[in-house]
C-alpha positions as CSV (number, residue, x, y, z in Angstrom):
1,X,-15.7,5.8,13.2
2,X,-12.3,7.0,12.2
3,X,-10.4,6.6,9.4
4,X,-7.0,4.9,9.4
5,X,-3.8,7.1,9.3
6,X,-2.0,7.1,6.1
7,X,1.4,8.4,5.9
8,X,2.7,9.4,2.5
9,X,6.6,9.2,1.8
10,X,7.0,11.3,-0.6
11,X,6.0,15.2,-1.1
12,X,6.5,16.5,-4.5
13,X,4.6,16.8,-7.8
14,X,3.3,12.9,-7.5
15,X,2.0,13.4,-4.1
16,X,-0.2,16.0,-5.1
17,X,-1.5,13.7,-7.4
18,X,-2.0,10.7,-5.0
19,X,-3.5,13.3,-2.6
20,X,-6.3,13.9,-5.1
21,X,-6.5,10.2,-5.4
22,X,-6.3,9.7,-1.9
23,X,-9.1,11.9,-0.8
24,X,-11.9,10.6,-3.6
25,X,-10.6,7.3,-2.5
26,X,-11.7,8.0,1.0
27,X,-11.2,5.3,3.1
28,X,-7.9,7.1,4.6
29,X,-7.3,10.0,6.6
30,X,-3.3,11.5,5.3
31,X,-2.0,12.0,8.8
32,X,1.2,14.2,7.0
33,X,3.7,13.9,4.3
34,X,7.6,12.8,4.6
35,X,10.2,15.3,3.0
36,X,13.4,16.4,2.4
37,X,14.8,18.7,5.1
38,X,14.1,21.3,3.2
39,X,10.7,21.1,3.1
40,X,9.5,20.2,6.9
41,X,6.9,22.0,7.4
42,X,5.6,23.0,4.5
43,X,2.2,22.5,3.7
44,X,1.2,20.5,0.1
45,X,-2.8,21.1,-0.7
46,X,-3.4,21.0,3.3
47,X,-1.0,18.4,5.0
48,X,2.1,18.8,6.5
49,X,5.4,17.6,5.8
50,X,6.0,16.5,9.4
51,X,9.1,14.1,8.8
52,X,11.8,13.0,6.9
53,X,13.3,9.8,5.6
54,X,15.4,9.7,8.8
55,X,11.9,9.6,11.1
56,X,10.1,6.9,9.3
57,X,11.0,4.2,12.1
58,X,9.5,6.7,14.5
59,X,6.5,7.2,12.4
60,X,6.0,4.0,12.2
61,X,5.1,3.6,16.3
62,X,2.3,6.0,15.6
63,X,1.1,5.6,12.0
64,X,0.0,2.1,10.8
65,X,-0.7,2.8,6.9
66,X,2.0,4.2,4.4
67,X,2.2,4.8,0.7
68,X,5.1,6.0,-1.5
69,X,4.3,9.2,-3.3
70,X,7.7,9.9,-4.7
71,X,7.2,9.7,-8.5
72,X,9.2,7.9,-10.9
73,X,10.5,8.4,-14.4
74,X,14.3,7.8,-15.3
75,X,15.1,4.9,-12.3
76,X,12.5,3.3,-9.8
77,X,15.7,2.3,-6.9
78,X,14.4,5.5,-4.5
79,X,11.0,4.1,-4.8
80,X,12.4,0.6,-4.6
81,X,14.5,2.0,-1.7
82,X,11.5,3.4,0.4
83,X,9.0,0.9,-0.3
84,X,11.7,-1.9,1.3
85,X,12.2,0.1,4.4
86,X,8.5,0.7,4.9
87,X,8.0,-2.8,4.8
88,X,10.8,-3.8,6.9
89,X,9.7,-1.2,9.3
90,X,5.9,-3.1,9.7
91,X,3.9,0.0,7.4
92,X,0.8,-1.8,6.1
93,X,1.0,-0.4,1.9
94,X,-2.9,0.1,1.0
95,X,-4.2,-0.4,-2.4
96,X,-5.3,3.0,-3.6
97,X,-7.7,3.4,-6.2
98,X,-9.2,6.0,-7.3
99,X,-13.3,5.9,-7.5
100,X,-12.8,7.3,-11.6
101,X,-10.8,4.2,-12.5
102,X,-12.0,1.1,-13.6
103,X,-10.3,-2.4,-12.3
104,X,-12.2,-5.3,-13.2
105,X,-13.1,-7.8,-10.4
106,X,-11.0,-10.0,-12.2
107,X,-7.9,-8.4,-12.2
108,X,-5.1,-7.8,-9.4
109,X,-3.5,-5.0,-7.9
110,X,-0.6,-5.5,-5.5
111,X,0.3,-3.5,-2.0
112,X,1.4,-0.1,-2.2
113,X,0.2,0.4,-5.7
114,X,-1.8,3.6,-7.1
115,X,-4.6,3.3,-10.3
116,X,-5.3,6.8,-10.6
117,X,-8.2,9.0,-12.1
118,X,-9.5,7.5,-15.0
119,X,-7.6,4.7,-15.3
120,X,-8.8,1.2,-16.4
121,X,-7.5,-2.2,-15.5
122,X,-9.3,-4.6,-17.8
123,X,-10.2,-8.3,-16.9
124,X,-7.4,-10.9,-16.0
125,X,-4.3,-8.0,-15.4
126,X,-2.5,-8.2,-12.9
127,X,-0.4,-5.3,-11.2
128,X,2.0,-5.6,-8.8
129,X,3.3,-4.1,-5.7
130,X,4.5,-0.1,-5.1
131,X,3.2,0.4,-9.1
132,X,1.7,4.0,-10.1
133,X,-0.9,3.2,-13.0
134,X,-1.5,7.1,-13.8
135,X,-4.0,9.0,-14.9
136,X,-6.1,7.6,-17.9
137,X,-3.6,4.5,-18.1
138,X,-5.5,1.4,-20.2
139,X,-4.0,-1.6,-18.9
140,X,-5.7,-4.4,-21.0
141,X,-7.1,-7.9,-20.9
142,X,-4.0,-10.4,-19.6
143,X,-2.3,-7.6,-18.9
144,X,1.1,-8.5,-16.4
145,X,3.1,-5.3,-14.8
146,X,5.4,-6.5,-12.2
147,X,6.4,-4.3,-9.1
148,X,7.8,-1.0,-9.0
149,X,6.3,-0.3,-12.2
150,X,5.2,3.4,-13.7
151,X,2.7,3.4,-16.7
152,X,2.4,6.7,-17.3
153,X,-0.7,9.1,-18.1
154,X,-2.7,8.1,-20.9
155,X,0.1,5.1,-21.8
156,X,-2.0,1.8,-23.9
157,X,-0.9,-1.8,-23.1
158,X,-2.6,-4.2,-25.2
159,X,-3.6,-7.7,-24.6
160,X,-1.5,-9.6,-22.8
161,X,1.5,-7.4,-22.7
162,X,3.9,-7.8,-20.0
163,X,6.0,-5.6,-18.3
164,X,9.0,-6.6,-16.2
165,X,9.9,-5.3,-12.8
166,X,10.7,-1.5,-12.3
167,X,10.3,-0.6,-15.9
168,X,8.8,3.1,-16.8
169,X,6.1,3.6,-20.0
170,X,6.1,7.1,-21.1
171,X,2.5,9.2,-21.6
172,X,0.8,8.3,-24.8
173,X,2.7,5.4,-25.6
174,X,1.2,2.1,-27.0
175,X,2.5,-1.4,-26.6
176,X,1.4,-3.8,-29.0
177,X,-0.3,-6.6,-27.6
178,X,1.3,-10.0,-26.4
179,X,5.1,-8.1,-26.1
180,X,7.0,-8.2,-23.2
181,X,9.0,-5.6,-21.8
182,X,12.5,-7.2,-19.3
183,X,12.9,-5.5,-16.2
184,X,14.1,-2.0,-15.8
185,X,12.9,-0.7,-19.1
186,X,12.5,3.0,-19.9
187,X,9.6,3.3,-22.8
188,X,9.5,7.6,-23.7
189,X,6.9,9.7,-24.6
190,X,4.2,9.0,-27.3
191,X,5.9,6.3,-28.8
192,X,4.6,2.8,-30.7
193,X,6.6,0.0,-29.2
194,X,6.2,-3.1,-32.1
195,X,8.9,-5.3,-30.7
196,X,10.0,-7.0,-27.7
197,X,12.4,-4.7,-25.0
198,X,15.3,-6.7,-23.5
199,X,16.1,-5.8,-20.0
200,X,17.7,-2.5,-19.0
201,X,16.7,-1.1,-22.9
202,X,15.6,2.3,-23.0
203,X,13.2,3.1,-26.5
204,X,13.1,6.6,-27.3
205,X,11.9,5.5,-31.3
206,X,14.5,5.7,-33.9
207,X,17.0,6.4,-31.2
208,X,17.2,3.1,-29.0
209,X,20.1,3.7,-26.2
């Protein structure tokens, strides 16, 4: 029997990533990648960039399953932007995890999200939709992240942190447990976050802009 057709929007840096993810995951075929102009008909790790953003309702005829594969570091509105219009065009968003990870039958992941190599979702967390949990991300017990959310490579949240919508944890950074973080945060590299984040605050340490 065939595997399902997965689309991935999306064809830089991150989508090499989620093809990795994608292929030890291996309950989808990656029928091609969607690009800038610039890069139709490329190749990235074996699959073509067959379309662009302007295609995707023509894609969508012919390919059931998408996923977003753009990244997301300083703002999460393209991902935002391309997850809607997937939606709205009828693109089923699979759950993607990768067979290295751990997610505990008692926790949630939402559609369109990626847990990636290594990463562990501890009991009662829940993750929403169109999130990237990244490589060797520890998401603990009571854990919330809410949609369009990137915890980055090897970024701790403690017990029963929770992180608002579209909000960005850096690599290596630890949230102490039970604080919340509002929507659109921006959390940077390495950093020990003791106190609550208000929406929209970006914590870079000493430096808070």
């Amino acid at each position: 029997m065939s595997k399902p057709k997965l689309i991935l929007i999306g064809a830089g840096g991150h989508a090499h990533a989620c093809i990795d993810v994608i292929e030890q995951h291996g309950d989808y075929q990656i029928a091609g990648l969607v690009g800038m102009p610039e890069e139709m008909h490329t190749w990235q790790l074996g699959y073509e960039v067959i379309a662009t953003d302007d295609d995707l309702s023509a894609l969508a005829n012919d390919y059931p399953y998408a996923l977003i594969t753009v990244g997301q570091i300083q703002t999460p509105e393209h991902r935002i932007r391309l997850h809607q219009q997937a939606k709205k065009l009828g693109f089923q968003l699979p759950v993607i995890i990768s067979p290295s990870a751990h997610v505990s039958r008692h926790a949630t992941v939402g559609a369109g999200s990626i847990v990636m190599h290594g990463a562990i979702v501890n009991a009662g967390a829940r993750v929403g939709s169109n999130c990237i949990i990244n490589t060797r991300a520890l998401l603990e017990h009571d854990v919330a992240v809410a949609d369009h959310c990137h915890i980055s490579t090897g970024a701790v949240l403690n017990g029963n942190v929770t992180i608002g919508p579209g909000s960005f944890v850096g690599s290596g950074s630890i949230i102490k447990e039970g604080l919340t973080l509002g929507q659109g945060c921006l959390v940077g590299m390495g950093l020990a976050v003791r106190h609550n984040q208000s929406d929209r605050a970006h914590f870079f340490g000493n430096k808070k802009s």
